[in-house]
N, C-alpha and C positions, 0 to 999 in steps of 0.2 A: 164531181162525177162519181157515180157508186163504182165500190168495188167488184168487178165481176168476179161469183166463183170460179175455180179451178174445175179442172177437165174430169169427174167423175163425182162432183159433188163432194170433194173431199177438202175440207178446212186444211189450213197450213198448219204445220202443228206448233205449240207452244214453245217459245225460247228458252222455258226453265226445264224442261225435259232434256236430260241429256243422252235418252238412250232408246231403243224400241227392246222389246223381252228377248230378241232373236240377238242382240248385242249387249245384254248381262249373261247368256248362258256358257261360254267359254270362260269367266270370270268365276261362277259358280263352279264348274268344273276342276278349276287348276285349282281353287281352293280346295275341293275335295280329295285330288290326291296330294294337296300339300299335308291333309290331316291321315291321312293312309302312310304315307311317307314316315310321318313320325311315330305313329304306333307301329310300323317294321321296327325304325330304328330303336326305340324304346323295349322291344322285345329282344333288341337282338344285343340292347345292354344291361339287361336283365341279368344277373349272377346266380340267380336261384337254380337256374337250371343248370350248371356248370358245378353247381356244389352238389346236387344230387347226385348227380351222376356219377362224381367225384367219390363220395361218401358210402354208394350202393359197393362200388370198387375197393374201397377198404375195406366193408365188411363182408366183401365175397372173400377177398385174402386172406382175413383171419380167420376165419369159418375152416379154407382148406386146410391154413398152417395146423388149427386145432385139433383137426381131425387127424391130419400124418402127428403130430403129437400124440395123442391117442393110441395110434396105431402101433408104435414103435415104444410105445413106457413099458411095457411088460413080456416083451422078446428077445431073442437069444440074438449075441452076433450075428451068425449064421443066417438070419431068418430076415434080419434087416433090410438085407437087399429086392428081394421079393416083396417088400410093404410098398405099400402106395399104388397098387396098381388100381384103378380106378376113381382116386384123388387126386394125385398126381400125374398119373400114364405110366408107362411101362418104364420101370428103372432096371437097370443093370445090376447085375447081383455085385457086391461089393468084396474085395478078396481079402482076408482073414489072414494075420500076419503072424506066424507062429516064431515062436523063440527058438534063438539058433544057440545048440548046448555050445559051451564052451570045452574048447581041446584042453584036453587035459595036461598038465604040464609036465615038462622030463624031467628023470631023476637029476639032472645038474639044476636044474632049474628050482628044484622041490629043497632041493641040498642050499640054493642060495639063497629061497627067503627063509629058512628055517635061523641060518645063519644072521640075514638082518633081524629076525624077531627075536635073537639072545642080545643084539647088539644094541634094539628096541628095548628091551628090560632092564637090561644096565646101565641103559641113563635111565629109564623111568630112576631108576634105586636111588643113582647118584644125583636127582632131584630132590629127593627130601631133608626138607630144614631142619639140617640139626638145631635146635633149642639152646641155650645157657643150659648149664646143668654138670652137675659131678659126673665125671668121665672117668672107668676104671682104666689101668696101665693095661698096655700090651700085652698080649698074650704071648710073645715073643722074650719078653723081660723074665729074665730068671728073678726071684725072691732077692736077693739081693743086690741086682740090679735096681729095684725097686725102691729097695730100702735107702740105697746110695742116693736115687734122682731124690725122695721126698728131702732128705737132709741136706741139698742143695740146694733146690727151694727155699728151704726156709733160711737156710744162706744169703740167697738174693735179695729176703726182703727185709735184713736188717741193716736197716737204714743206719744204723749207729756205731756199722762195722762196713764201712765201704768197701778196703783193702780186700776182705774176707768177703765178700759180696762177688766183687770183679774176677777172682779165684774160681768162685762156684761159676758162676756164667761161662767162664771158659771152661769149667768142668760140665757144664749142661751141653754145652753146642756138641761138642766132642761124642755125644750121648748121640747127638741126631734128632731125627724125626720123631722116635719111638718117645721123646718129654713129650711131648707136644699136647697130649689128653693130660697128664699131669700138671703143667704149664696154666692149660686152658679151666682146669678143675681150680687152682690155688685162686687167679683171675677169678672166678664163679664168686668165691667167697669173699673178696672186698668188694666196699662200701665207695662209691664212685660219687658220695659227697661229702667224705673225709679225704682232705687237701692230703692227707700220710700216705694214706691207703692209694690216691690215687696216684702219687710218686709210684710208687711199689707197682702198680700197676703197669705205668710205663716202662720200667725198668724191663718188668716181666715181657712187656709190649716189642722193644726193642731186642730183646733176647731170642725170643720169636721169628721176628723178621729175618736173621741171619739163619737160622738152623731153616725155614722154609725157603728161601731165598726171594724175599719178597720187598727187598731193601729198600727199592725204588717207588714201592708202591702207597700214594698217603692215602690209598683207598682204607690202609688196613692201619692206620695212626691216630690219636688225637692228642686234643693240646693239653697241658697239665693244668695252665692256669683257666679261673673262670668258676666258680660256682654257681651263676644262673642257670632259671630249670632246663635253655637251651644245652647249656653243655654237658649238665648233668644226663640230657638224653644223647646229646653225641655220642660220649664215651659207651654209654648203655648201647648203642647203637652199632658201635664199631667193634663192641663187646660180641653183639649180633654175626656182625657179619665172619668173624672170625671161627665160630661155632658153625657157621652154615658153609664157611671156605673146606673149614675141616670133615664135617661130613659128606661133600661130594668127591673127596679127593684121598681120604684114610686106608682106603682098599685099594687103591694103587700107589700108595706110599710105604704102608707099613708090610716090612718083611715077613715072613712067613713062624708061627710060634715055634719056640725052642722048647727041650726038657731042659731041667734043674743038671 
């Protein structure tokens, strides 16, 4: 039997066809804003534009900072606060901090630092190191007070006359204070690496101690025996410090000079 056509002359359509043009056009479409979609978003992760803007802003800022820089390199305090107006906007004048004299101070007042600045100077004084060195006697010592202490001395340091040694020492101490440069001058002159001399030295050392009253002290002592170059500077050393004990303390020890 033939097939009759269909009601308007129109063929059935093909099996491999899957679609007429009126059912691809919503297909076309959503494609199209799927590709709109992505150039929004691709724009809107774009950094370029974020750094511009970014960058125009810095160089606005330094432009102003340079200008109020400018403005204020070559003006008075005073003038300071008035700058800026039209780079900045209107600033407030800035206040001007003037120095406030000092009261002057009352006579009790002028009376007590005068007093600490003589009491300031007499230790500056009593700060300088006396040196080793020949010391003259007292001014104090009559001429044959003089003459007595040097012959006692040279009492003390004969080693070959003990008895007559111990005699003098007790005649030095009796003396006081006022040996103590003559003492310190005999000391000057031996040789602190002859083993004699340096007996002699002790001796003098310990004769010392009691007329100052410094018995207790081994700050102001050293040992006899020993020739290494260490002890050899000990002694030198203790030599030292007894010349610098003496010159900060001489002007409040020694009595006031005597006439003949």
């Amino acid at each position: 039997m033939a097939r009759q056509p269909l009601k308007g002359g129109r063929r059935p359509s093909s099996s491999k066809r899957t679609g007429s043009p009126s059912s691809r056009n919503p297909r076309d479409s959503s494609r199209t804003r799927q590709r709109r979609y992505e150039s929004k978003r691709e724009s809107r992760n774009n950094p370029t534009l974020p750094l511009l803007i970014g960058g125009a802003g810095i160089l606005v800022t330094g432009i102003v900072i340079f200008m109020f820089m400018q403005a204020t390199s070559n003006v008075s305090d005073s003038q300071k606060g008035k700058i800026g107006q039209g780079v900045l906007g209107d600033i407030k004048e800035t206040v001007v901090a003037h120095e406030i004299p000092a009261e002057a101070a009352s006579p009790e007042e002028a009376e007590e630092d005068e007093k600490d600045a003589d009491v300031l100077e007499v230790k500056k004084k009593k700060r300088v190191r006396l040196t080793p060195q020949e010391l003259p006697h007292p001014e104090s010592l009559s001429n044959n007070q003089k003459e007595r202490l040097d012959a006692l001395i040279t009492s003390i340091l004969d080693l070959n006359n003990p008895s007559s040694a111990d005699e003098s020492r007790r005649a030095v101490k009796t003396m006081g204070i006022e040996a103590l440069p003559a003492m310190l001058t005999s000391w000057y002159k031996l040789d602190m690496t002859d083993q004699d001399q340096v007996i002699q030295a002790n001796i003098m050392v310990a004769t010392m101690l009691d007329i100052a009253g410094l018995q207790d002290r081994d700050y102001y002592r050293f040992p006899v025996q020993g020739m290494e170059p260490d002890d050899i500077e000990f002694r030198e050393t203790v030599r030292s410090r007894w010349y610098r004990w003496w010159g900060e303390n001489r002007d409040d020890l020694l009595p006031a000079p005597t006439e003949d």
